[in-house]
VEXTI-428877 format. One record per residue (C-alpha): residue in one letter; x, y, z. Coordinates in steps of 0.001 Angstrom, whole numbers, plus 500000, padded with zeros to 6 digits. Layout:
{node "A",{X,Y,Z}}
...
***
This chain:
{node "X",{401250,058948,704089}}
{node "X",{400379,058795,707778}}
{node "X",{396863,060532,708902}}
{node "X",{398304,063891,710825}}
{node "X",{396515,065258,713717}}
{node "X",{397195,068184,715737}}
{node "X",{397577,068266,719771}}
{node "X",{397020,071705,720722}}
{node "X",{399426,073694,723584}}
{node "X",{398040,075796,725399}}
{node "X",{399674,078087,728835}}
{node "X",{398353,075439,731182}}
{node "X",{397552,072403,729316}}
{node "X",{398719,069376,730686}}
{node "X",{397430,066498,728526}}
{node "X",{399308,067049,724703}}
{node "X",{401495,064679,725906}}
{node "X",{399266,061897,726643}}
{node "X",{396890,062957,723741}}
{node "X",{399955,062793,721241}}
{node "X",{400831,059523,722442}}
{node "X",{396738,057999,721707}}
{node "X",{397343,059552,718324}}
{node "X",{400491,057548,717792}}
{node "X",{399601,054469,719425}}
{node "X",{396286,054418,716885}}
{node "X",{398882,054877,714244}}
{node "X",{398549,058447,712905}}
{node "X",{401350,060728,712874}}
{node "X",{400920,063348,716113}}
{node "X",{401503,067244,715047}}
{node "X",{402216,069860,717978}}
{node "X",{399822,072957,717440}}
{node "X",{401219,076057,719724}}
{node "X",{398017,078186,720568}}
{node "X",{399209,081221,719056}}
{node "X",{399597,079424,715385}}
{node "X",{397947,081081,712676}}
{node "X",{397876,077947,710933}}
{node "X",{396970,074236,711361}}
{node "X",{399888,072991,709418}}
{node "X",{397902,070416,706821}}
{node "X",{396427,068554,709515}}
{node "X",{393849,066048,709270}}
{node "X",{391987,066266,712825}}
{node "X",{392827,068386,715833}}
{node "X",{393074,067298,718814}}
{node "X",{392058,070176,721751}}
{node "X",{393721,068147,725054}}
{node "X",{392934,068562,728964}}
{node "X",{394388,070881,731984}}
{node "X",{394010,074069,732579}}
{node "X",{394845,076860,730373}}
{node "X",{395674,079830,730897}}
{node "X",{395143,079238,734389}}
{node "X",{391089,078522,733943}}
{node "X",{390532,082073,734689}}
{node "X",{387565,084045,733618}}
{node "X",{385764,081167,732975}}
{node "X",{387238,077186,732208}}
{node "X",{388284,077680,728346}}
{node "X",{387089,080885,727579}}
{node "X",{390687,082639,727131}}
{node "X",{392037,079650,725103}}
{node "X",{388460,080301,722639}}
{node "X",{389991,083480,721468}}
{node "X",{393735,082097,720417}}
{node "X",{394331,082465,717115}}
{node "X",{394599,078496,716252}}
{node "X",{391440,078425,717534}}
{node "X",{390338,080612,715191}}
{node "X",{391486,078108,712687}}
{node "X",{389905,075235,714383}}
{node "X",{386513,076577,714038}}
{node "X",{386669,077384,710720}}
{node "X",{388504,073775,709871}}
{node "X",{385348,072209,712001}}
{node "X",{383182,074264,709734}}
{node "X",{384416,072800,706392}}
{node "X",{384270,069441,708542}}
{node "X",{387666,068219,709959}}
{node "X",{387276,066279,713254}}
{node "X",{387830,067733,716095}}
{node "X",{387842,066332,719466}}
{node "X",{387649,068229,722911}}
{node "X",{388793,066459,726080}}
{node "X",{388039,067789,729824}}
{node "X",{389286,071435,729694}}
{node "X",{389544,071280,725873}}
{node "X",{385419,070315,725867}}
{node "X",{384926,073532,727886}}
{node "X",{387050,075064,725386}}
{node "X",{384759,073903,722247}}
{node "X",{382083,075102,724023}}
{node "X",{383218,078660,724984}}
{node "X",{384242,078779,721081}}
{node "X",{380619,078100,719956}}
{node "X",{381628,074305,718197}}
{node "X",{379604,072570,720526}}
{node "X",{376523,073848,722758}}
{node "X",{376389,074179,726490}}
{node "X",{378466,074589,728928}}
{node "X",{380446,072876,731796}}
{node "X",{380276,074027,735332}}
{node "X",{381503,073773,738969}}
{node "X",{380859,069733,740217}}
{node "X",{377471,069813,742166}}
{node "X",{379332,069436,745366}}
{node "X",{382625,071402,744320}}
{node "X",{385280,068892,744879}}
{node "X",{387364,067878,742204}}
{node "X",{386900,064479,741172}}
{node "X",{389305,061403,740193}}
{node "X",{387991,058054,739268}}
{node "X",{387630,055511,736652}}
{node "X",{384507,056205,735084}}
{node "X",{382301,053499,733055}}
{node "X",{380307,055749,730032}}
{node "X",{377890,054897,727918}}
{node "X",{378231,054855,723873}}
{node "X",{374827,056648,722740}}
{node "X",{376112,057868,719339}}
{node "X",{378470,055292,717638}}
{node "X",{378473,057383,714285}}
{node "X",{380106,060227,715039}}
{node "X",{383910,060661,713483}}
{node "X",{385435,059885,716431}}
{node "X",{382533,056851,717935}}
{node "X",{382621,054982,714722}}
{node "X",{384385,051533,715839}}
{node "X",{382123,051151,718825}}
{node "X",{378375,049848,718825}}
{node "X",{375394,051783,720330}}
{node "X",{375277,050572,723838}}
{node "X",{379362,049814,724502}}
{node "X",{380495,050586,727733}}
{node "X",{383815,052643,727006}}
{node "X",{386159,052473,730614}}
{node "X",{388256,055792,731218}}
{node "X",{389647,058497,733463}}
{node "X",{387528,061226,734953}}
{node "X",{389402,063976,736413}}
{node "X",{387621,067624,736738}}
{node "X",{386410,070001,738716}}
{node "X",{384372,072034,736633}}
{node "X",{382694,068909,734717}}
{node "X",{378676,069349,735273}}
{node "X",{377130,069516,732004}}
{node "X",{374404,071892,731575}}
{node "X",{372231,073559,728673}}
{node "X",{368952,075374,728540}}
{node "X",{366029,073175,728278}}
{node "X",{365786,073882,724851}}
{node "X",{368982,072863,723793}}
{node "X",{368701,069808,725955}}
{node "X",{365811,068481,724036}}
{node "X",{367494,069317,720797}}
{node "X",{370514,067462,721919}}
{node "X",{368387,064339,722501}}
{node "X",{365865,064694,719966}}
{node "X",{368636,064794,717293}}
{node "X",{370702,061851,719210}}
{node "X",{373818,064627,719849}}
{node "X",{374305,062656,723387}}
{node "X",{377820,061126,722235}}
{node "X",{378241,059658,725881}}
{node "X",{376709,059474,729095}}
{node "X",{377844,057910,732540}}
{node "X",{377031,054849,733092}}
{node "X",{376944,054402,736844}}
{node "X",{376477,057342,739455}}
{node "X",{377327,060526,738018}}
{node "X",{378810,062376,740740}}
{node "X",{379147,066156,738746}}
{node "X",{375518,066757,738702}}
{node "X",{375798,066467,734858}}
{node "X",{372355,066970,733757}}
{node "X",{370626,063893,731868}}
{node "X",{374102,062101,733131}}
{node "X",{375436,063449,730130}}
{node "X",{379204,063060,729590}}
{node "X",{380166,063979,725919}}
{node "X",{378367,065555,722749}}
{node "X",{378773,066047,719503}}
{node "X",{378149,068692,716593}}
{node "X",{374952,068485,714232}}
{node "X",{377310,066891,711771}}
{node "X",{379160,064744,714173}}
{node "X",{382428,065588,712935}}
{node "X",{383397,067669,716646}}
{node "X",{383190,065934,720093}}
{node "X",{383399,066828,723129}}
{node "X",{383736,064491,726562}}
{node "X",{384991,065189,730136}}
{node "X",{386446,062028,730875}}
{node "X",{390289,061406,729155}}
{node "X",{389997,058353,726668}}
{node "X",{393610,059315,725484}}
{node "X",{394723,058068,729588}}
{node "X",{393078,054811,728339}}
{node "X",{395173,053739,725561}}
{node "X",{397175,050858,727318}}
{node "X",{396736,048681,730351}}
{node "X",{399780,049416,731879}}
{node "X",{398934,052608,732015}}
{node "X",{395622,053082,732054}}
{node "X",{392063,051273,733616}}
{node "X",{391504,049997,729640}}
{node "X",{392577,050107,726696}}
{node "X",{389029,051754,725108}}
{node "X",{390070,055252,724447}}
{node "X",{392085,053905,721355}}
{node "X",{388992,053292,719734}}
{node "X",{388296,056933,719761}}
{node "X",{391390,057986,718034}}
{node "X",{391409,054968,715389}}
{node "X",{387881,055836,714635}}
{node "X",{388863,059299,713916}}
{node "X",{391369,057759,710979}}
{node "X",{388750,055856,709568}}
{node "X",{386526,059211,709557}}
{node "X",{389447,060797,707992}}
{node "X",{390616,058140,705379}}
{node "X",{386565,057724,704373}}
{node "X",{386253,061249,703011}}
***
């Protein structure tokens, strides 16, 4: 039976397409998730995709925190499912308390669109498992509420404990503090990044092909339990 992970829908999001695709092009089978499902239908790993829900207001991700699946995500997370947050859906694990921080306006307020080189630092989280400490993973960056910031505190906790899943590896033009693109949860079984590895799943679509390796390592942390 094919691993099954869920590509949440929320008003606004524009990435379940793409994200379902990455989960079928690593070879799992991709299950919609509708944001007011009181259930996560037996999957194995949720996916929480980019764009803008519920119209990013309030703050980026704080609405979509309080939908019922997401209820059900954090209390899958808990009992250790992966999860994965990408771009709005980071700022969405972070409003819901499954990752710390937060993500803020760019320093200089534009949005930005680019390829963007990043830095492995944690290759052992559920979804960072096929890569090596030190790859350079090529993707999409596309946000423009993508500075990552934390209290001091947190900050050293976050490196301290090696919880710095990725960082940019050439000029990072949000402001993110420490360059920091991605983290992880103190069990590494939730991640969170800005960039979009599922828009690099295929050359002729995409800068690379390296985002794949995200979602096949997420079958490999699912099939190893």
């Amino acid at each position: 039976m094919a691993t099954r992970v869920g590509v949440i829908t929320f008003p606004g999001t524009l990435d379940d397409v793409d994200a379902a695709r990455a989960v079928e092009y690593a070879g799992a089978e991709a299950v919609s998730l509708w944001h007011a499902d009181s259930d996560l239908n037996n999957v194995d790993a949720v996916v929480v995709p980019g764009g803008f829900s519920y119209g990013d207001y309030l703050r980026c991700g704080a609405i979509a925190s309080h939908a019922p699946v997401m209820r059900e995500v954090v209390e899958a997370a808990k009992k250790g499912m992966p999860v994965l947050g990408i771009c709005n859906g980071f700022q969405i694990l972070t409003e819901s308390g499954l990752l710390p921080g937060a993500l803020t306006r760019n320093q200089d307020r534009r949005f930005i669109c680019r390829v963007q080189p990043l830095e492995v630092c944690n290759a052992e989280t559920a979804w960072t498992n096929r890569f090596a400490k030190g790859d350079i993973m090529t993707v999409v960056l596309k946000s423009g509420e993508g500075r990552y910031v934390a209290e001091p505190d947190t900050l050293k906790m976050l490196e301290d404990e090696g919880r710095v899943v990725f960082r940019c590896a050439d000029q990072t033009l949000n402001g993110s503090i420490n360059d920091i693109a991605g983290v992880c949860s103190e069990n590494g079984r939730v991640v969170g990044l800005m960039p979009h590895p599922e828009h690099a799943i295929d050359t002729m679509t995409g800068p690379t092909a390296d985002g794949l390796i995200m979602f096949k390592s997420a079958l490999d942390a699912v099939l190893s339990v």
